[in-house]
N, C-alpha and C positions, 0 to 999 in steps of 0.2 A: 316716815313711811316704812322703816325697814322693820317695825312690830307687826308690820301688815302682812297676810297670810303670801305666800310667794313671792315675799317685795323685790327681792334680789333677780329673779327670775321677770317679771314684767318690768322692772327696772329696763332689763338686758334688752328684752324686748322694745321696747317703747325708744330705745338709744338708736337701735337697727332702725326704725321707724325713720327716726329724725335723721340717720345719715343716706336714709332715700328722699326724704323731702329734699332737705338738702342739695342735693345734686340735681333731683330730678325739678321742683318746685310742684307749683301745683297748675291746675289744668289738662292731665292727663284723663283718662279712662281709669276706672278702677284696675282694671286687670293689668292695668302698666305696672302702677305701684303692687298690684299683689307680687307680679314674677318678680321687680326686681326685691320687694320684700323678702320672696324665698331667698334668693340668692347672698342676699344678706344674714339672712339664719342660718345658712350654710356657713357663712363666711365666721359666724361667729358660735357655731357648732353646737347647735342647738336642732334638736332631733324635731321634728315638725310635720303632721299629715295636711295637705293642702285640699281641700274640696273634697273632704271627708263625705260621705254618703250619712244620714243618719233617718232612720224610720222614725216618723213623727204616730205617736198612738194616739187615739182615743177613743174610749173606755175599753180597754183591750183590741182596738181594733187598729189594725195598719190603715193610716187615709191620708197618706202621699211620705215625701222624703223632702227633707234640705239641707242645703250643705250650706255651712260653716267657711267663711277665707281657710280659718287655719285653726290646729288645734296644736298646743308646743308644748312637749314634752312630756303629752299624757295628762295635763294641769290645767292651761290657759288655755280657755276659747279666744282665736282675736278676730275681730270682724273687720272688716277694711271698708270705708267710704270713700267718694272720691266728690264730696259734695259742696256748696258755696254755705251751706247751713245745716247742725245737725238738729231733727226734731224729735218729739219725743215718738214717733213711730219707732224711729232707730234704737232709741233706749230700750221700747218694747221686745226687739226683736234681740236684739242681745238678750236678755235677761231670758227671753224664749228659749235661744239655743244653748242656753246654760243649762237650762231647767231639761233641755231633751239632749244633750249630750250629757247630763247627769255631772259639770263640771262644776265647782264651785267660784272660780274666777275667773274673770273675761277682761278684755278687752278692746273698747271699740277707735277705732284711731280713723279718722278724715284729713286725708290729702286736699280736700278740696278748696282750703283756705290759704290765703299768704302763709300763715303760721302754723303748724303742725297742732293739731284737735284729735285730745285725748279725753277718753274715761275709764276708769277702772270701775267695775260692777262683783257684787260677792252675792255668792247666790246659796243658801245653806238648803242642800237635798232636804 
């Protein structure tokens, strides 16, 4: 994994991830694990916008906004779940907000299971 574009960096991430599961388990609300997720980027000093505003276009035209969990370090979109199952609607929309925050690798991560559920997505502008 470490020839992979930013590996070191979602490495890092996906580690913070796992020491909120961790503690926290699953069964929460998403937004439990988002805060204590920030808290853990902090912790682990990692520079991070949370519920980024981003204008969704099309064809030149502004036709609504959405925000992203989190975007780290200028690099990684990460999207947070907090589901018993991820489907591919969730793939859809990561790969979405890659493609409108213009980032080339994401992260989508689900609290919602016993076992911490991850994917890494590469998205080429």
């Amino acid at each position: 994994m470490h020839n992979l574009k930013y590996s070191d960096l979602t490495q890092k991430i996906i580690g913070c991830a796992m020491s909120v599961h961790n503690e926290l388990g699953n069964g929460f609300q998403e937004v439990i694990y988002q805060r204590a997720l920030a808290l853990e980027f902090q912790e682990a000093d990692l520079n991070f916008f949370r519920e980024q505003t981003m204008q969704i276009e099309y064809k030149g035209y502004d036709v609504g906004t959405r925000r992203a969990d989190f975007v780290v370090e200028d690099k990684i979109l990460v999207e947070l779940k907090a589901i018993t199952q991820i489907e591919d609607v969730h793939f859809a929309q990561t790969i979405n907000y890659l493609e409108a925050y213009k980032l080339e690798v994401g992260l989508l991560i689900n609290f919602g299971s016993k076992k911490l559920e991850f994917k890494r997505f590469v998205h080429t502008p």
